[in-house]
Each structure stands twice: as structure tokens, then as C-alpha cells.
Biopython code that builds the backbone (N, CA, C, O; Angstrom):
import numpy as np
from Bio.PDB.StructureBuilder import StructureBuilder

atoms = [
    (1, "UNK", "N", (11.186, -13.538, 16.765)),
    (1, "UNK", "CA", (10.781, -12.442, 15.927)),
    (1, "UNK", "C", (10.117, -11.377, 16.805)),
    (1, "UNK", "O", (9.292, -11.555, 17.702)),
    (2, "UNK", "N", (10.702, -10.120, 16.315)),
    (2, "UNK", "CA", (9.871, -9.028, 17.449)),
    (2, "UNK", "C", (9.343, -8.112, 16.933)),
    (2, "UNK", "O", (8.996, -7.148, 17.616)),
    (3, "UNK", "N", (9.120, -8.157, 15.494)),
    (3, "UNK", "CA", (9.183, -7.187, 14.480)),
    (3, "UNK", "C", (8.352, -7.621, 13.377)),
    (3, "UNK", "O", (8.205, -8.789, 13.016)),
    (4, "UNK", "N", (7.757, -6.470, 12.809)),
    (4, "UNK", "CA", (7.441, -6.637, 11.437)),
    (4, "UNK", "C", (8.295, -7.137, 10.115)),
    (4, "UNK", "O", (8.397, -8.067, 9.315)),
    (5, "UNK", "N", (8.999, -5.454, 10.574)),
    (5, "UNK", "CA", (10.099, -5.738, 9.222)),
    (5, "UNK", "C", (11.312, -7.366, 9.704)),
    (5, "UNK", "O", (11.971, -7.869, 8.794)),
    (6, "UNK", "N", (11.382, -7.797, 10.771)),
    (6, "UNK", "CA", (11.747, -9.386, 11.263)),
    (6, "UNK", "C", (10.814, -10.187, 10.239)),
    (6, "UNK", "O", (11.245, -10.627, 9.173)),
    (7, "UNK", "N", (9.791, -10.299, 10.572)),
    (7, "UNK", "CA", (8.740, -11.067, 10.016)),
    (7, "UNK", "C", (8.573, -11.329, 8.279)),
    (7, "UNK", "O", (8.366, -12.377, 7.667)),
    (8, "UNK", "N", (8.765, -9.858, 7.762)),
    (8, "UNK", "CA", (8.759, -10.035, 6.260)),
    (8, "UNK", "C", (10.238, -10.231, 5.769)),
    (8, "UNK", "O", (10.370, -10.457, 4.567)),
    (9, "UNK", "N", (11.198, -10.181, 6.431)),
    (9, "UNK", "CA", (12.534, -10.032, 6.197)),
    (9, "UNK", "C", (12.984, -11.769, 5.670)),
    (9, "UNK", "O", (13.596, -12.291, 4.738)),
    (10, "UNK", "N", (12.182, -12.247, 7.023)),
    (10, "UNK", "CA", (12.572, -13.893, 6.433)),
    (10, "UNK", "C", (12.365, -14.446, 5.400)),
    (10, "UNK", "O", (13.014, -15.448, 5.101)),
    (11, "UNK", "N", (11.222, -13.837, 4.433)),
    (11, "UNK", "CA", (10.705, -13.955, 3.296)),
    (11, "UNK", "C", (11.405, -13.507, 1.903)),
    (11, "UNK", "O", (12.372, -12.781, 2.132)),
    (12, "UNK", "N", (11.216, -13.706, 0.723)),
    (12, "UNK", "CA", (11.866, -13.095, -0.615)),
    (12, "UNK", "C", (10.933, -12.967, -1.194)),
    (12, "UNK", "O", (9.828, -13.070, -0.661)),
    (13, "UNK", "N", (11.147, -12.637, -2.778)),
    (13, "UNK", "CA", (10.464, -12.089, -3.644)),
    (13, "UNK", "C", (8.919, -12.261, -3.812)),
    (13, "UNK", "O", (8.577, -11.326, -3.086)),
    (14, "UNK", "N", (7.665, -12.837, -4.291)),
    (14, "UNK", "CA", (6.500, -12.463, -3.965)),
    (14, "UNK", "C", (6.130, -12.294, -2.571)),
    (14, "UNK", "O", (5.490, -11.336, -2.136)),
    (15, "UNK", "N", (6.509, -13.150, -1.979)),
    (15, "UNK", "CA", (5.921, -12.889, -0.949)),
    (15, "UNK", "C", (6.591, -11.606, -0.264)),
    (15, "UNK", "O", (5.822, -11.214, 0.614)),
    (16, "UNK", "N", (7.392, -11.048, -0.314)),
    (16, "UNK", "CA", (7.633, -10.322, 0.478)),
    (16, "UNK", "C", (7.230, -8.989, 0.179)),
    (16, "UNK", "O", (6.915, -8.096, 0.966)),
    (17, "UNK", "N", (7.293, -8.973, -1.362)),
    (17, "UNK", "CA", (6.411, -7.661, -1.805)),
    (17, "UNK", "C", (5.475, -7.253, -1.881)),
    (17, "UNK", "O", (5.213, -6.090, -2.187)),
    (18, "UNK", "N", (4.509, -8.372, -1.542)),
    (18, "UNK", "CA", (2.871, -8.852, -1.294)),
    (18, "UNK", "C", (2.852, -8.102, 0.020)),
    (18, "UNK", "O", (2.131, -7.111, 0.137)),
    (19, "UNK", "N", (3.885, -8.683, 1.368)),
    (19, "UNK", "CA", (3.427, -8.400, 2.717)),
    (19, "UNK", "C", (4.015, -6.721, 2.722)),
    (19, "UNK", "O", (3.503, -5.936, 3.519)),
    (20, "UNK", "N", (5.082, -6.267, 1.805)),
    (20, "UNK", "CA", (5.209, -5.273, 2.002)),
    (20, "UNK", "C", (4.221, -3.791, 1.907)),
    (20, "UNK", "O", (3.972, -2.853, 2.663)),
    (21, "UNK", "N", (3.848, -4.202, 0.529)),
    (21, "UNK", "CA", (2.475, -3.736, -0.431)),
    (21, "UNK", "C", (0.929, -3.694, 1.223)),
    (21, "UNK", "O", (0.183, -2.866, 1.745)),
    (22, "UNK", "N", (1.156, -4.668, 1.312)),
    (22, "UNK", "CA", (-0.382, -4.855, 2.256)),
    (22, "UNK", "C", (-0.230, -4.085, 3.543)),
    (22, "UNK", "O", (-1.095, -3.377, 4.058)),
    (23, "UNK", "N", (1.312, -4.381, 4.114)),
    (23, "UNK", "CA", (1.511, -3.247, 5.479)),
    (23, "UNK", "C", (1.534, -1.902, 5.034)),
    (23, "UNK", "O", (1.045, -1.216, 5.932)),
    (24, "UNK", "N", (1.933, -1.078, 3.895)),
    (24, "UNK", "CA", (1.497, 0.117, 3.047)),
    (24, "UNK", "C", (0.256, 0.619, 2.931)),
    (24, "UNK", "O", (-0.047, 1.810, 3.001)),
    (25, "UNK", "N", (-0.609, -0.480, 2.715)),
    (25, "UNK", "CA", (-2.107, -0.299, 2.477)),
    (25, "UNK", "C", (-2.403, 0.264, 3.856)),
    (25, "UNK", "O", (-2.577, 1.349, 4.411)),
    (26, "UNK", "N", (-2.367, -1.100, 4.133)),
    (26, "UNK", "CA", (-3.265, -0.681, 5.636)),
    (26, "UNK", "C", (-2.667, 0.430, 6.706)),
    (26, "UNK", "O", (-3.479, 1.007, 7.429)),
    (27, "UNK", "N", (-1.066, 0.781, 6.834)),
    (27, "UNK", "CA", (-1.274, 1.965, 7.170)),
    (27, "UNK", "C", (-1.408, 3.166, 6.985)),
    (27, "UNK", "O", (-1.168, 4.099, 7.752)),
    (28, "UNK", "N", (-1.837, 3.168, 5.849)),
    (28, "UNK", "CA", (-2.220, 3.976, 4.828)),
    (28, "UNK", "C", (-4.039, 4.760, 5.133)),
    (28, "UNK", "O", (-4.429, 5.898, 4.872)),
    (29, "UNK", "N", (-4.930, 3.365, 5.880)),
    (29, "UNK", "CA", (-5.897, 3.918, 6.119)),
    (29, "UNK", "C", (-6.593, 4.751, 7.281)),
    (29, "UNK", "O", (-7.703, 5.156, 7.626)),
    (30, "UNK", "N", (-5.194, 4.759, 7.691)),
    (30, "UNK", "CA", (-5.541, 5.769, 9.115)),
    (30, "UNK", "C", (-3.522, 6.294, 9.908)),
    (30, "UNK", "O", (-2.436, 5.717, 9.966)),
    (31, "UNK", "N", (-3.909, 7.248, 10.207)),
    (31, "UNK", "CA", (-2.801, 8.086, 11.000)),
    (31, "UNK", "C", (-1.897, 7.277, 12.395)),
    (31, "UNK", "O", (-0.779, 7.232, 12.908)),
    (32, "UNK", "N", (-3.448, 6.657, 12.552)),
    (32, "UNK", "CA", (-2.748, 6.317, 13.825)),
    (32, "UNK", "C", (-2.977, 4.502, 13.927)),
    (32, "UNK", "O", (-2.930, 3.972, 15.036)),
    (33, "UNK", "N", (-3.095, 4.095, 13.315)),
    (33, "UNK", "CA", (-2.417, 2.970, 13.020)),
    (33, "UNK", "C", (-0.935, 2.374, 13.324)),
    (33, "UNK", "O", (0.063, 2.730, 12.699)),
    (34, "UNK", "N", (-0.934, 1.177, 14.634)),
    (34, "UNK", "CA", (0.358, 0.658, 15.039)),
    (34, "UNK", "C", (0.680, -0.551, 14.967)),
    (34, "UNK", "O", (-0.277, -1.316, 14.846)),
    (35, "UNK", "N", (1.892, -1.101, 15.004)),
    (35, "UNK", "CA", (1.876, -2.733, 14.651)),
    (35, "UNK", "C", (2.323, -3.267, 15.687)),
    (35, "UNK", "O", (2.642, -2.532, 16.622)),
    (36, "UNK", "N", (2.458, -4.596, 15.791)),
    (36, "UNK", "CA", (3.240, -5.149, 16.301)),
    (36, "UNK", "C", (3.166, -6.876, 16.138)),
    (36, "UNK", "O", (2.222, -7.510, 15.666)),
    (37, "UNK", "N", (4.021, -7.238, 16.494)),
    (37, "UNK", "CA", (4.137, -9.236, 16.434)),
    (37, "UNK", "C", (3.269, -9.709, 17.491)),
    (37, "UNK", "O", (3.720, -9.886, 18.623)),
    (38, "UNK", "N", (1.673, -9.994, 17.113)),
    (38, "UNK", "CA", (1.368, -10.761, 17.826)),
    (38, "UNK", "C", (0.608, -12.203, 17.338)),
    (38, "UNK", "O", (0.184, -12.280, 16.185)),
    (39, "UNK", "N", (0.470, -13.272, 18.226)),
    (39, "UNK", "CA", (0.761, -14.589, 17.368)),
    (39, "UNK", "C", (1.283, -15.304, 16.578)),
    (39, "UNK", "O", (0.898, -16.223, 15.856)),
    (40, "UNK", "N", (2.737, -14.528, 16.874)),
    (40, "UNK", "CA", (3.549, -15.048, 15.883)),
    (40, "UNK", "C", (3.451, -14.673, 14.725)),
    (40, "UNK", "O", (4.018, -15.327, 13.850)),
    (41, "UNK", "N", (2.415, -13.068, 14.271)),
    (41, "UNK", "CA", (2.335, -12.656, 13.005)),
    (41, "UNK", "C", (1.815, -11.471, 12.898)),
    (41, "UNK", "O", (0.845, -11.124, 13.571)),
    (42, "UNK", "N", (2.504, -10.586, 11.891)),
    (42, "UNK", "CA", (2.201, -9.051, 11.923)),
    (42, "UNK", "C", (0.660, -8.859, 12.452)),
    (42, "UNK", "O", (-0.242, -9.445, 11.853)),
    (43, "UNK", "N", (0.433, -8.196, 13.354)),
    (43, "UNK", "CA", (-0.528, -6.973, 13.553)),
    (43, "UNK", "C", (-0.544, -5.956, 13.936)),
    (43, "UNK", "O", (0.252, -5.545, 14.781)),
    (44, "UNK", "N", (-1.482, -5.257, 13.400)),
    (44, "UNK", "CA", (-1.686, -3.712, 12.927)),
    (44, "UNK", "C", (-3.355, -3.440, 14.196)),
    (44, "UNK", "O", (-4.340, -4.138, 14.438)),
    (45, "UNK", "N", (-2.827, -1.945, 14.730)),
    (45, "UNK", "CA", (-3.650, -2.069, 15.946)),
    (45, "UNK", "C", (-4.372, -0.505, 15.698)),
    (45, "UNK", "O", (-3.709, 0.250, 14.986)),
    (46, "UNK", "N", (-5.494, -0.050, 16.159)),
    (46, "UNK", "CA", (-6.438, 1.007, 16.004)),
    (46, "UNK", "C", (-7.112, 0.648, 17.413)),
    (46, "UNK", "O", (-7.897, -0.298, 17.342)),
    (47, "UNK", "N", (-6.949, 1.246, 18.724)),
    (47, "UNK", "CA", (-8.028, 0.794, 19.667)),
    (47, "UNK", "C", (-8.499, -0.494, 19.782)),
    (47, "UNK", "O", (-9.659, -0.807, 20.051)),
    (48, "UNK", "N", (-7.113, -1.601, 19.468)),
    (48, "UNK", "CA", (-7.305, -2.811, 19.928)),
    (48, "UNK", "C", (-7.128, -3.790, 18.819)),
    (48, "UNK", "O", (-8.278, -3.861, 18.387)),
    (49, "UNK", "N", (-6.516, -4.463, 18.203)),
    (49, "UNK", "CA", (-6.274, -5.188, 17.498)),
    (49, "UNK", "C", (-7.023, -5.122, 16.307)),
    (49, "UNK", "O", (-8.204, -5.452, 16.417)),
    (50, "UNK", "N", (-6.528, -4.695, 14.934)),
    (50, "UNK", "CA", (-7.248, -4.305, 13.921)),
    (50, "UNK", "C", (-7.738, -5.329, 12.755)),
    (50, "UNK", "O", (-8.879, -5.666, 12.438)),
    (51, "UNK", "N", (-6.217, -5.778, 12.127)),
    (51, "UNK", "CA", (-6.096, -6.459, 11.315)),
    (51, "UNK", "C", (-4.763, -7.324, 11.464)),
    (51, "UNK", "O", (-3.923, -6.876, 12.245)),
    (52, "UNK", "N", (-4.476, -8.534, 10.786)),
    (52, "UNK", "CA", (-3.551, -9.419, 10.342)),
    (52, "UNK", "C", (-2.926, -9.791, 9.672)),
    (52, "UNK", "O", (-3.624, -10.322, 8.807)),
    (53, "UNK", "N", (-1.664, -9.916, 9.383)),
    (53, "UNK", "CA", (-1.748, -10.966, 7.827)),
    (53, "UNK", "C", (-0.540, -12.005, 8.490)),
    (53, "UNK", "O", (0.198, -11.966, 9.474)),
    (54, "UNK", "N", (-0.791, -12.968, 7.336)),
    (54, "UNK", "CA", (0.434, -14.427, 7.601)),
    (54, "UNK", "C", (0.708, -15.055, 6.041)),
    (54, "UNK", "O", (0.051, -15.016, 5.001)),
    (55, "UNK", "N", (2.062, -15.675, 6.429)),
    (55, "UNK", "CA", (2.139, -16.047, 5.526)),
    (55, "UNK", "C", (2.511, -17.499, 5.432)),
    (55, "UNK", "O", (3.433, -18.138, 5.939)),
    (56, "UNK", "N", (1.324, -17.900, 4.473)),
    (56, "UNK", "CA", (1.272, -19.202, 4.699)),
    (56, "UNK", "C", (2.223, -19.973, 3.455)),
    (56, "UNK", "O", (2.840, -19.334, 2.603)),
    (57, "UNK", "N", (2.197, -21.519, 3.551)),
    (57, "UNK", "CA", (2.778, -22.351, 2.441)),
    (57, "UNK", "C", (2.703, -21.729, 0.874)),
    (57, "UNK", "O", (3.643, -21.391, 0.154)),
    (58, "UNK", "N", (1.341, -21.699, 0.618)),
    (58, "UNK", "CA", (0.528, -21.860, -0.624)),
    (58, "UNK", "C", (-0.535, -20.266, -0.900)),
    (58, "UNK", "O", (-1.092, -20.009, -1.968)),
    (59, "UNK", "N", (-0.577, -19.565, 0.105)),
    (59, "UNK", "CA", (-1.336, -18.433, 0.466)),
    (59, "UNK", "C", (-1.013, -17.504, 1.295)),
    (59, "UNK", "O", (-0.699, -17.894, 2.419)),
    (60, "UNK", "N", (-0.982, -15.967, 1.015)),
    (60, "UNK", "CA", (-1.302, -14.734, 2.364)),
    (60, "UNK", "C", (-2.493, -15.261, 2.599)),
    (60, "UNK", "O", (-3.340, -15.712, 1.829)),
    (61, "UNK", "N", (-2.445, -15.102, 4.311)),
    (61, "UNK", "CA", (-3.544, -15.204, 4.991)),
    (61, "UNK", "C", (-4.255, -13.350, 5.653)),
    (61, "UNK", "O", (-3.972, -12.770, 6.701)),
    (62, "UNK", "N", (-4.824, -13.085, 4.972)),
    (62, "UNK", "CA", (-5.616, -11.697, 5.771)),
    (62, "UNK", "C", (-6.500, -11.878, 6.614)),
    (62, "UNK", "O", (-7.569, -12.380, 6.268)),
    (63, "UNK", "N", (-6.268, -11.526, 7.871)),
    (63, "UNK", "CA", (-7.424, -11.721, 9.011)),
    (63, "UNK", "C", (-8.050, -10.464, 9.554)),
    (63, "UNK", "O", (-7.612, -9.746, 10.453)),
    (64, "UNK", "N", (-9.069, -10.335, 8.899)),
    (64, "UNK", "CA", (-9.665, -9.075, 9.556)),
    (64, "UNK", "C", (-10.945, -9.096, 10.145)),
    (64, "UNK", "O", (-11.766, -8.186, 10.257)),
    (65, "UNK", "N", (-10.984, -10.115, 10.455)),
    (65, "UNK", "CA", (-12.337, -11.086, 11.469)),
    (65, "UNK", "C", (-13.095, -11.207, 10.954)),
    (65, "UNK", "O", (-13.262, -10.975, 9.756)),
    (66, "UNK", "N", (-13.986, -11.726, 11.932)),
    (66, "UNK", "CA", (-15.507, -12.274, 11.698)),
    (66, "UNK", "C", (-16.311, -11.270, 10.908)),
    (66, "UNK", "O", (-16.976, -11.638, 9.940)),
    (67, "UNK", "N", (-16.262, -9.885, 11.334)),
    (67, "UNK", "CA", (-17.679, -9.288, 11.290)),
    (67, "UNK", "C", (-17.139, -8.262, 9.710)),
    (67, "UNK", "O", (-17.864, -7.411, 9.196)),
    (68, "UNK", "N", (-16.151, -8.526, 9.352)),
    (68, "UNK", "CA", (-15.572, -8.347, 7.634)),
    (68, "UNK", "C", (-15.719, -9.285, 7.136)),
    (68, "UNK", "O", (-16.549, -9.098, 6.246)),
    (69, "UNK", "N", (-15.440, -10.153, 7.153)),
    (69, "UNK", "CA", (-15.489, -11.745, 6.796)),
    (69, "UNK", "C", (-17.326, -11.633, 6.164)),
    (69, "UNK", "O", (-17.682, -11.810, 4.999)),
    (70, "UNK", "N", (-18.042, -11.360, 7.116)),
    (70, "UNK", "CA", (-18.977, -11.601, 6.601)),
    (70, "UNK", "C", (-19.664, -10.104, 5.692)),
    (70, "UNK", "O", (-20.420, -10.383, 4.761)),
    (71, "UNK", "N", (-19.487, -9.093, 5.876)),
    (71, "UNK", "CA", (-19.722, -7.943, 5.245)),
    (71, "UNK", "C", (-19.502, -7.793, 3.588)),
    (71, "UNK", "O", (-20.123, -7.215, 2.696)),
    (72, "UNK", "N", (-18.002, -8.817, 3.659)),
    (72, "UNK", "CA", (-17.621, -8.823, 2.549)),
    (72, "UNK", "C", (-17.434, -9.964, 1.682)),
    (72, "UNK", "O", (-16.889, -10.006, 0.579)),
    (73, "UNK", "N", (-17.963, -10.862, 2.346)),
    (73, "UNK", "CA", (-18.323, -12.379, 1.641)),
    (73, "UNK", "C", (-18.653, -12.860, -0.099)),
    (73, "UNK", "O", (-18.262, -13.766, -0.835)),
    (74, "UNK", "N", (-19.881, -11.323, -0.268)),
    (74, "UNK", "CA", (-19.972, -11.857, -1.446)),
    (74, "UNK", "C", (-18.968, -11.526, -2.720)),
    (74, "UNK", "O", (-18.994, -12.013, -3.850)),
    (75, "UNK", "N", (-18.174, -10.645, -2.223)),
    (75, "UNK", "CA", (-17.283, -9.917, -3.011)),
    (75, "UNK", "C", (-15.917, -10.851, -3.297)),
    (75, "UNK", "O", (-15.051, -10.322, -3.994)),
    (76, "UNK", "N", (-15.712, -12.006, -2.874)),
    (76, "UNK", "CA", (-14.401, -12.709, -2.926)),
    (76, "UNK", "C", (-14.605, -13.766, -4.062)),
    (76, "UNK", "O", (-13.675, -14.555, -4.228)),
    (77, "UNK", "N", (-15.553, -13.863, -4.751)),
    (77, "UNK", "CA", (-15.121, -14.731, -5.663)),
    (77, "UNK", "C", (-15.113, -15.755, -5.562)),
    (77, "UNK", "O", (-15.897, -16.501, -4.975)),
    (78, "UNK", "N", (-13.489, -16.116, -6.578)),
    (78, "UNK", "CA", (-13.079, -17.874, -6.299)),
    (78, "UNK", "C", (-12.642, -17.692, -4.838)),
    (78, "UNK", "O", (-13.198, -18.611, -4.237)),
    (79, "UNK", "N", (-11.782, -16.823, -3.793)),
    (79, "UNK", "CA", (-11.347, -16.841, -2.963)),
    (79, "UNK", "C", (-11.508, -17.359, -2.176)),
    (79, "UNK", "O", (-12.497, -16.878, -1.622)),
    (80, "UNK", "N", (-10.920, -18.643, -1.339)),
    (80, "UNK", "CA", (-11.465, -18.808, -0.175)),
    (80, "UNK", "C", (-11.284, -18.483, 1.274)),
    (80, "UNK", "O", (-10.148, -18.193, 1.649)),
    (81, "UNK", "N", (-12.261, -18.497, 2.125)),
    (81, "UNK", "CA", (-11.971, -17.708, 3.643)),
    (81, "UNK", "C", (-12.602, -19.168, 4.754)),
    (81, "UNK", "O", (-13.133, -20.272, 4.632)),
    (82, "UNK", "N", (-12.160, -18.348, 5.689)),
    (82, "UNK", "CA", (-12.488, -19.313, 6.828)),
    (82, "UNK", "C", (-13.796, -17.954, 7.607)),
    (82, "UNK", "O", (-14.140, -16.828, 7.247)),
    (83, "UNK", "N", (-14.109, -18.704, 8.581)),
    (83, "UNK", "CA", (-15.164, -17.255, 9.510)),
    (83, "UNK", "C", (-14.081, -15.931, 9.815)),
    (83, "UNK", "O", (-14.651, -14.843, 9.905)),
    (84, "UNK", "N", (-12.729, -15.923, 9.964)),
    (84, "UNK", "CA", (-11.842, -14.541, 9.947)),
    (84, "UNK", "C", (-11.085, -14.344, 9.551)),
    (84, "UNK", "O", (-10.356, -13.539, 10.131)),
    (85, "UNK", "N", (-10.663, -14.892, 8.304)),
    (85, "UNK", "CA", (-9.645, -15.129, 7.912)),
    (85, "UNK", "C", (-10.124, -15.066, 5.406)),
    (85, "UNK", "O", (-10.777, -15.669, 4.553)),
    (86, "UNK", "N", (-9.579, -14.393, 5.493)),
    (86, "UNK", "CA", (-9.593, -14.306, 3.649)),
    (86, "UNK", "C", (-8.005, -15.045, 3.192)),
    (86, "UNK", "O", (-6.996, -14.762, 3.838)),
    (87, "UNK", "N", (-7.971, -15.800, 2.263)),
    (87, "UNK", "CA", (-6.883, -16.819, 1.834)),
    (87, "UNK", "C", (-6.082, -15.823, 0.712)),
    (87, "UNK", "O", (-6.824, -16.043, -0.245)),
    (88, "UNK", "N", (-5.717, -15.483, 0.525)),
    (88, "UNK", "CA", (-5.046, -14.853, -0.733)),
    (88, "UNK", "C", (-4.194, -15.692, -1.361)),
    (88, "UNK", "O", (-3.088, -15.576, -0.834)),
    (89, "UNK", "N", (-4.184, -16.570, -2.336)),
    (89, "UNK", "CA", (-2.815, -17.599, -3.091)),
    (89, "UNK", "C", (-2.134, -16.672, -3.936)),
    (89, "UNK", "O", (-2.689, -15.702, -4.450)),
    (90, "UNK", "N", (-0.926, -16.971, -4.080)),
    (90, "UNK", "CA", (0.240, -16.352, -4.187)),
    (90, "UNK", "C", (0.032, -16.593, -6.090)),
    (90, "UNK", "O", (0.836, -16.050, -6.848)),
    (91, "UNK", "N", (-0.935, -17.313, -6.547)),
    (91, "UNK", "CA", (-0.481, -17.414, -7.640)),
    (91, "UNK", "C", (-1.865, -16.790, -8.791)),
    (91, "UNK", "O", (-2.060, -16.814, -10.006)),
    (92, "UNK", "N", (-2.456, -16.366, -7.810)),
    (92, "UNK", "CA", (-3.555, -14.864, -8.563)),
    (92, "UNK", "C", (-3.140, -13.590, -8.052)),
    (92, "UNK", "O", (-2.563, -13.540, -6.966)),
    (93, "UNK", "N", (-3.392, -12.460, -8.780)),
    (93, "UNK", "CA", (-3.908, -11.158, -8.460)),
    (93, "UNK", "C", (-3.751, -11.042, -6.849)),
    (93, "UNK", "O", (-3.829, -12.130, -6.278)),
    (94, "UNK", "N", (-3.552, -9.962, -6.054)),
    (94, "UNK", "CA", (-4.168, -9.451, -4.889)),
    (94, "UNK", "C", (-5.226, -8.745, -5.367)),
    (94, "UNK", "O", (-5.344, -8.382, -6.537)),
    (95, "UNK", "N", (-5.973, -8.548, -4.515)),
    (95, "UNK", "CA", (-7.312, -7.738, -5.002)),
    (95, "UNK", "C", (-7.258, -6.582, -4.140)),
    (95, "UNK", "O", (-8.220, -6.420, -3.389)),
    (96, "UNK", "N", (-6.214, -5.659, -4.105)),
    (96, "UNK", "CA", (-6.206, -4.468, -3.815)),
    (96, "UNK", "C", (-7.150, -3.759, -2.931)),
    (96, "UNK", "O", (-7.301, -3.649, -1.715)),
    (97, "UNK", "N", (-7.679, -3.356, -3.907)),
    (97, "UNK", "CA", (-9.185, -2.437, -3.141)),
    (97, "UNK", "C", (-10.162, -3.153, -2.675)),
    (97, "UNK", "O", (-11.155, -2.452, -2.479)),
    (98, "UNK", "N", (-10.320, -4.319, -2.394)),
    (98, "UNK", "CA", (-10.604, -5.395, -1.871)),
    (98, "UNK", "C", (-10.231, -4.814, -0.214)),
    (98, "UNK", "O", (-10.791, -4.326, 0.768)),
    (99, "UNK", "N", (-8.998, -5.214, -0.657)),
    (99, "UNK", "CA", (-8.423, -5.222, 0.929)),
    (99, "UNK", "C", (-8.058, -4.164, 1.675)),
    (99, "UNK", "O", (-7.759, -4.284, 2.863)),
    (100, "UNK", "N", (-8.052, -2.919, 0.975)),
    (100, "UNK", "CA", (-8.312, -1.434, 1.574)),
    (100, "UNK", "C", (-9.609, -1.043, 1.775)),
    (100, "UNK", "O", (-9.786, 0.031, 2.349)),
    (101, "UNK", "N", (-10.953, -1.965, 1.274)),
    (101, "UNK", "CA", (-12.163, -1.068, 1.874)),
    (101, "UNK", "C", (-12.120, -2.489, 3.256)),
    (101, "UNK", "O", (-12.748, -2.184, 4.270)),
    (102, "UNK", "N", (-11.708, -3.342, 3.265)),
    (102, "UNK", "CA", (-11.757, -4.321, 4.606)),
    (102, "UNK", "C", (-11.371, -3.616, 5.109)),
    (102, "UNK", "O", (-12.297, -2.986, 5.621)),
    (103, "UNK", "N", (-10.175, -3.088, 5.442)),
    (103, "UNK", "CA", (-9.047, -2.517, 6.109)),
    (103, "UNK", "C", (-9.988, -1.308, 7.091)),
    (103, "UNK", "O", (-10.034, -1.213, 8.317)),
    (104, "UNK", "N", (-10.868, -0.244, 5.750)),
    (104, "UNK", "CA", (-11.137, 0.848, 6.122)),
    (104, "UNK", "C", (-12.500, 0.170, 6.699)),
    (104, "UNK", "O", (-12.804, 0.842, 7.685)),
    (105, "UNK", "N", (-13.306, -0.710, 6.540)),
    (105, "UNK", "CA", (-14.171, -1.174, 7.521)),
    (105, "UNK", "C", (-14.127, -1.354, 8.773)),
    (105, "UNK", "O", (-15.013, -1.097, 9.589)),
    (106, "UNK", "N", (-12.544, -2.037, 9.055)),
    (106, "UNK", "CA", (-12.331, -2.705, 10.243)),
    (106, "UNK", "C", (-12.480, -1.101, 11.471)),
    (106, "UNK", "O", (-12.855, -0.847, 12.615)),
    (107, "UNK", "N", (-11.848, -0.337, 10.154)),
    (107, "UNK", "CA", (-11.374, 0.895, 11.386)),
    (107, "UNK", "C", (-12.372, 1.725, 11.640)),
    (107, "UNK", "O", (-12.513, 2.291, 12.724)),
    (108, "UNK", "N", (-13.340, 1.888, 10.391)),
    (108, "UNK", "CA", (-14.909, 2.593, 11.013)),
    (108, "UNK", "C", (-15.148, 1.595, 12.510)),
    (108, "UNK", "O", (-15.256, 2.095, 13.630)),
    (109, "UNK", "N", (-15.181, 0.568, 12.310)),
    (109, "UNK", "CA", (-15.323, -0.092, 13.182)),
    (109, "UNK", "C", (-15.039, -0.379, 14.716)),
    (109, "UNK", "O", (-15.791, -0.953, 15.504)),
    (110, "UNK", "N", (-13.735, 0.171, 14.969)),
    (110, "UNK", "CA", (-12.731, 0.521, 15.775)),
    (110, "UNK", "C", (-13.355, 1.808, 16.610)),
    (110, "UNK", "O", (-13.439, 2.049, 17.815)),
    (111, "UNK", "N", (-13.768, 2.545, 15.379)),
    (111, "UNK", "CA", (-13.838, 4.397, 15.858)),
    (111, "UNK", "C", (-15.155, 4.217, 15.980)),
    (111, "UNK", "O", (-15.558, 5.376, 15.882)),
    (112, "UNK", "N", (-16.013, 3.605, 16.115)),
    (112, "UNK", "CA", (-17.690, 3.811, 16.665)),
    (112, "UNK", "C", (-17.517, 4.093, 17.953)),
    (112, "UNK", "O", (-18.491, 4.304, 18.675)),
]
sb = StructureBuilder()
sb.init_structure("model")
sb.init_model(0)
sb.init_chain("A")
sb.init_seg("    ")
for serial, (resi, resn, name, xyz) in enumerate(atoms, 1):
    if name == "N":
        sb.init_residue(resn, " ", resi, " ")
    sb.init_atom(name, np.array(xyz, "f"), 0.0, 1.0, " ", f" {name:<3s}", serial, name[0])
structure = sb.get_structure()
């Protein structure tokens, strides 16, 4: 895989409209926002590696590290996360604006 659109291509219907929807978002929150396949899974780059997503068995995985992870902790709910990683299951809601003010965190973040 060398590619994004590789990456979501292997996929079908939720999931693929999920990963499509989320690569929209997020480059959505800045101009210069770039991707590419690394770890074997979409990322999206701003002055160095921004954000993530994967797609797992049972869940999108959003990785937008540690220091979102914890910013935005109390806001997830039932959701569960790991220290960089937010779980999204395929069989609730995405939480949207959820994941566009992460997104737009990561990149204040980026641009300090």
C-alpha cells in the first residue's frame, strides 16, 4: 500500500465512508495539510506528523497522541482510548466535532 486512497480502497461501505468523511475533516483544518502511508496507516502531516487513523476489526482507530488524548479525555464518554489513540466502534455515531476540534488542536499545536 502506498496510498491513502490504496488504504481506504480495500475497505467498503461503513467503513469506508467513515475513513473517507474523517480524511475530509481533517484536511479541511488547515491548507497545508499532507498525507501519506506511514505504519502501515493513513497519515496526515503539518510540520511533522499530525494525526492518524486505522482501521481496526471492531473500531476506527484515531490517533492524535498523547497530549490530545489527554486535553480531551473528559469529553469521550462511553468511548474508549488508549494514552494516543481514541477507539471509534463502527456501531455508534462518529462524534464529528469531536474530532475536528482534536484535529484543530493537534495543528495549533504543530504551529507554536
Amino acid at each position: 500500500m502506498t496510498n491513502i486512497d490504496e488504504y481506504i480502497a480495500a475497505y467498503d461501505g461503513e467503513r469506508k465512508e467513515r475513513m473517507t468523511a474523517l480524511r475530509a475533516l481533517i484536511h479541511s483544518c488547515h491548507p497545508d495539510i499532507t498525507e501519506k502511508i506511514a505504519w502501515g496507516i493513513p497519515t496526515f502531516v503539518l510540520k511533522g506528523n499530525l494525526v492518524h487513523f486505522s482501521a481496526e476489526k471492531k473500531h476506527m482507530g484515531f490517533h492524535p497522541g498523547k497530549e490530545a488524548i489527554d486535553a480531551f479525555a473528559d469529553r469521550f464518554g462511553k468511548l474508549t482510548h488508549t494514552k494516543s489513540t481514541l477507539h471509534l466502534p463502527y456501531n455508534q455515531p462518529m462524534p464529528w466535532e469531536l474530532l475536528r476540534e482534536m484535529v484543530e488542536f493537534c495543528v495549533q499545536e504543530r504551529l507554536k
